[in-house]
N, C-alpha and C positions, 0 to 999 in steps of 0.2 A: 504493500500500500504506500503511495505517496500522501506525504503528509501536506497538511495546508497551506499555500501559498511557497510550496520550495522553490518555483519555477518563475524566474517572472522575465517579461518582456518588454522591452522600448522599442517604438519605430514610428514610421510614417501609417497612422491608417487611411484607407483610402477604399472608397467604394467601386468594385471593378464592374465598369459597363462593358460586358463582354457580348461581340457576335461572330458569328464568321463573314468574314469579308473575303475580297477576290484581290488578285495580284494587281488588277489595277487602282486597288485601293490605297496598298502601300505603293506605290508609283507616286501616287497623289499625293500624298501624303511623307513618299522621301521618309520611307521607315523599311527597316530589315529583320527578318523572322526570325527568333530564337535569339533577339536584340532588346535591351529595359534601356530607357533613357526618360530624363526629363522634358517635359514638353515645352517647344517653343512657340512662338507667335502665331508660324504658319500650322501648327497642329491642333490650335482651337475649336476651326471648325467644326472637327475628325468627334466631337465629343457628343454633338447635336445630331451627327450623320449615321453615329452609331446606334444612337437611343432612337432614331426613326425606324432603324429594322425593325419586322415581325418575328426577329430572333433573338432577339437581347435578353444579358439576362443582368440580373443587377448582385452581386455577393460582394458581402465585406469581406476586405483582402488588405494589401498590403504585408509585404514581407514576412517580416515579423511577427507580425497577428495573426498570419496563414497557418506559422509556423507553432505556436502558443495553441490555437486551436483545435492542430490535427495532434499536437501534446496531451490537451485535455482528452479531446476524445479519444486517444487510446490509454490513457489512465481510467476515465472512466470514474474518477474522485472528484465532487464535485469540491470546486474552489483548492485545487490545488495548482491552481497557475493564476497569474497574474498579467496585467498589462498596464504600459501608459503609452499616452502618444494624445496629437491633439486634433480635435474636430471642429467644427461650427458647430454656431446655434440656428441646423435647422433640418430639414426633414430628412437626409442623408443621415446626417450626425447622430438623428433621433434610432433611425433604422438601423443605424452600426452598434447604439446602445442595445436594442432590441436583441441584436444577433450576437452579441458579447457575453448577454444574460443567457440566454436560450442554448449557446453552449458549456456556458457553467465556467468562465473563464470572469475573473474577478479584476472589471477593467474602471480605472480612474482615469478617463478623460481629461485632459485641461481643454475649456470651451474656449474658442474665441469671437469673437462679438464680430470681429471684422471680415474674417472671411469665410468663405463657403465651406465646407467640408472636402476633403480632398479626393480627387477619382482618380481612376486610371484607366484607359483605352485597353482592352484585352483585344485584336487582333487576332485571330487564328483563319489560319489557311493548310488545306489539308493538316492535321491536326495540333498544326507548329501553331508558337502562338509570338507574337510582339508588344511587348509593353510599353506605353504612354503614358507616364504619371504628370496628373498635372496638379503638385502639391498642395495649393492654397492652402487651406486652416491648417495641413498637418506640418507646412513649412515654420510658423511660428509656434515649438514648443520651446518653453523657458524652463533652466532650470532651478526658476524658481517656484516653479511646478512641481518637481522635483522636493524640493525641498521642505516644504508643507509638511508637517508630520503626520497627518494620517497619510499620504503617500513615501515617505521615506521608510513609514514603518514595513510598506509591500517591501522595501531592498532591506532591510533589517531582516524580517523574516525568510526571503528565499535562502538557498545555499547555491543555486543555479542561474545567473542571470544571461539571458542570451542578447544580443543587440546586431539586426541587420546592418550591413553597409548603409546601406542608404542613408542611415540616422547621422553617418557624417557631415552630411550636406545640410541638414539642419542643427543640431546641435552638440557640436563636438564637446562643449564644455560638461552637458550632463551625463555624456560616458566618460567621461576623465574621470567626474567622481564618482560613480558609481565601478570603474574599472578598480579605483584605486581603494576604496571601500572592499571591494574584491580580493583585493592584493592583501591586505592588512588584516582582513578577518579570514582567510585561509577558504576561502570561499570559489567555485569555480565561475569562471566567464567567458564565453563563447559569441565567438561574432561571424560572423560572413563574409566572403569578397563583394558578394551579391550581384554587380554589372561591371564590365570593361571600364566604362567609364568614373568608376569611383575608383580603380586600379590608376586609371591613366591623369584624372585632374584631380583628384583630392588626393592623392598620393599622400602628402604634409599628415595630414590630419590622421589618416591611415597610419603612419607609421609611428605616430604619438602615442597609440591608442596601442597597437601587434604588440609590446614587450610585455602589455599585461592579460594577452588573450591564452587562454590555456587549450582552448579546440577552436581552430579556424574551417571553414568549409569555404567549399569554392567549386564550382563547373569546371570543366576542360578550359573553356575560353579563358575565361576570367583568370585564371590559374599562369595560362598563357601570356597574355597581357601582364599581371603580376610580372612576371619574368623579366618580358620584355623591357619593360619600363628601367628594371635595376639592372639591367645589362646580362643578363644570364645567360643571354646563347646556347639557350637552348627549349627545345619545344617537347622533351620527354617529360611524361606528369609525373613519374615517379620521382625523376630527379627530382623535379621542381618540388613536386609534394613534402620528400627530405628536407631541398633547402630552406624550404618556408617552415619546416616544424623547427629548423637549429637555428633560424633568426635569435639575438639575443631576447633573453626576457626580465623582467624588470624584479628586485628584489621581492622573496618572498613566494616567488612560481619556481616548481620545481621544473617542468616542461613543458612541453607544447603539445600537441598531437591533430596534424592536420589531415584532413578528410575533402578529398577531390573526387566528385559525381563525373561521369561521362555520359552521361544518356543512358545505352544500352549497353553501353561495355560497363567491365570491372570498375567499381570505387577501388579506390586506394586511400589508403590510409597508409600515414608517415607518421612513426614515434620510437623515442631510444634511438636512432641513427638505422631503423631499420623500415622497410617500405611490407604491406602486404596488399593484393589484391580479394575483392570479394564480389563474385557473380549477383546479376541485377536476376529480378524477375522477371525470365524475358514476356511479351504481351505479342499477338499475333497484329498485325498492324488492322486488319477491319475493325477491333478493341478498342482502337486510339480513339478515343475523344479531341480529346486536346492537351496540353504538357503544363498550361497554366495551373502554377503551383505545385509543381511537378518535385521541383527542387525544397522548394519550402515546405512541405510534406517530409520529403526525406529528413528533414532536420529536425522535423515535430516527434519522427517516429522514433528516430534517434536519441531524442531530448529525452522522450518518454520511460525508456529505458535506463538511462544513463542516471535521473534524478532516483533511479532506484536503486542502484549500484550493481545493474547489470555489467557482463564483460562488452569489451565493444563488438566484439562478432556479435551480441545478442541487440547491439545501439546499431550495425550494421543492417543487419536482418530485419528489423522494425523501420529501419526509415526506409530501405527497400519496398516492403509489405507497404508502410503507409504513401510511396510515391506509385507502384505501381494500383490502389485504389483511385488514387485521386485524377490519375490518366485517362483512365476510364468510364470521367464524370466530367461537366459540364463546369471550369475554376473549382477555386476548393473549396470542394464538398464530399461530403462522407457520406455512408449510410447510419443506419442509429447506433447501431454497434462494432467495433472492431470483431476483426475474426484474427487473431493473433493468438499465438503461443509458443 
């Protein structure tokens, strides 16, 4: 059994209007499949265009919260995860509360007056999918939100705090403390590479934050990029996986252990200076839904495990099991029960 509140989360939440679209949509729109980026000017439209299909479907998502989630629901304990992140005050925002509760995830919002609730474009074409986050309310979280004590007591009580990449881009200063609250109470902390692009422009703020991450995950791509960026020359995941678990770490971590998804090939997992690989579930391609939240799943199923001091072949096999569900289904959603063991 997981105990209450061990698990908690920060990120961007953000409500995904998902449909399927056609290749000439991403034409139009100057976006690429199997791609997360923040939305620009000319991507505005793309949000109106989507919510007009007869296919749309509307689910709270965002990273993080995908991730917290597919944790709860294979725990199965209500209120043994947590979340923050920030929303507007208004019918989105209201809806994200709704689906926060309904999953039994124990979520402290920071509202903001000024802007909308945040979405994101879901994209899918034969069953890849392209993300569009267009931040608003979840770009202004404070950490002085954060600091509030009936919200500090959520990072008092986990012993697990996970934090998406993305959270970089909005508020690097409340994962500092919450990293370094990590660091100091012997506590673990996990974060994400989560897009190319928070590998290649926030890099800074990334590498602030890596000496106090004790599980990092990451795609192929990302992993890649990573690489790229610090000059590694080289494009094998394994290596990479190694180098990125023996990056230095900040007093008080004993090690690293970092975990790179490829889709349909082997995870690898990098710790101790040694690499292992672990076979996915494979899924016959007519199966495929779509991969939105494909990855964040993995990490939920993972987490699920791992807050209970499972080994990691058994943190391996759960976020397997929970990514190869979520593929299956229409962004991330479950059925009512896990079927794991």
């Amino acid at each position: 059994m997981a105990s209450e509140g061990v698990l908690l989360g920060m990120g961007n939440p953000l409500l995904d209007i998902s449909a399927v679209v056609d290749d000439a949509f991403l034409t139009k729109y100057d976006i690429k499949l199997n791609n997360a980026i923040l939305a620009e000017e000319k991507h505005l439209p793309m949000y109106d265009e989507l919510a007009s299909k007869s296919n749309v479907d509307y689910i709270a998502g965002g990273a993080t919260q995908n991730s917290i989630r597919v944790a709860q629901w294979m725990l199965q304990t209500p209120g043994a995860t947590s979340y923050m992140g920030c929303i507007g005050k208004d019918k989105f925002g209201e809806e994200m509360k709704k689906n926060a509760q309904a999953a039994g995830v124990t979520a402290h919002y920071y509202e903001d007056e000024t802007a909308p609730t945040g979405t994101c474009a879901v994209c899918v074409v034969g069953g890849e999918r392209s993300l569009v986050a267009n931040l608003s309310a979840a770009n202004c979280y404070k950490s002085e939100h954060l600091k509030r004590p009936e919200n500090w007591a959520l990072v008092e009580k986990a012993k697990y705090i996970y934090i998406a990449g993305f959270f970089l881009t909005v508020s690097p200063d409340s994962i500092q403390l919450v990293a370094e609250h990590a660091a100091a109470n012997n506590k673990v902390f996990l974060m994400n590479l989560s897009a190319p692009f928070i590998c290649e422009f926030f890099r800074d703020a990334q590498e602030k934050v890596l000496p106090y991450v004790d599980y990092i995950f990451g795609n192929e791509t990302e992993a890649k990029i990573f690489a790229k960026v610090r000059g590694w020359e080289t494009e094998n995941i394994e290596e990479i996986a190694l180098k990125i678990s023996q990056l230095p770490l900040a007093s008080g971590k004993q090690k690293r252990i970092a975990v790179i998804t490829q889709g349909a090939d082997p995870v690898v997992v990098a710790e101790d200076g040694k690499v292992k690989t672990f076979p996915v579930i494979l899924l016959p391609k007519e199966k495929l839904v779509d991969t939105n939240g494909a990855g964040d799943a993995f990490v939920g199923g993972f987490l699920s495990q791992l807050v209970q001091g499972k080994s990691i072949e058994d943190c391996v096999r759960a976020g397997c099991y929970a990514a190869n569900v979520i593929i299956q289904r229409s962004g991330c959603t479950y059925p009512e029960k896990p079927d794991f063991n």
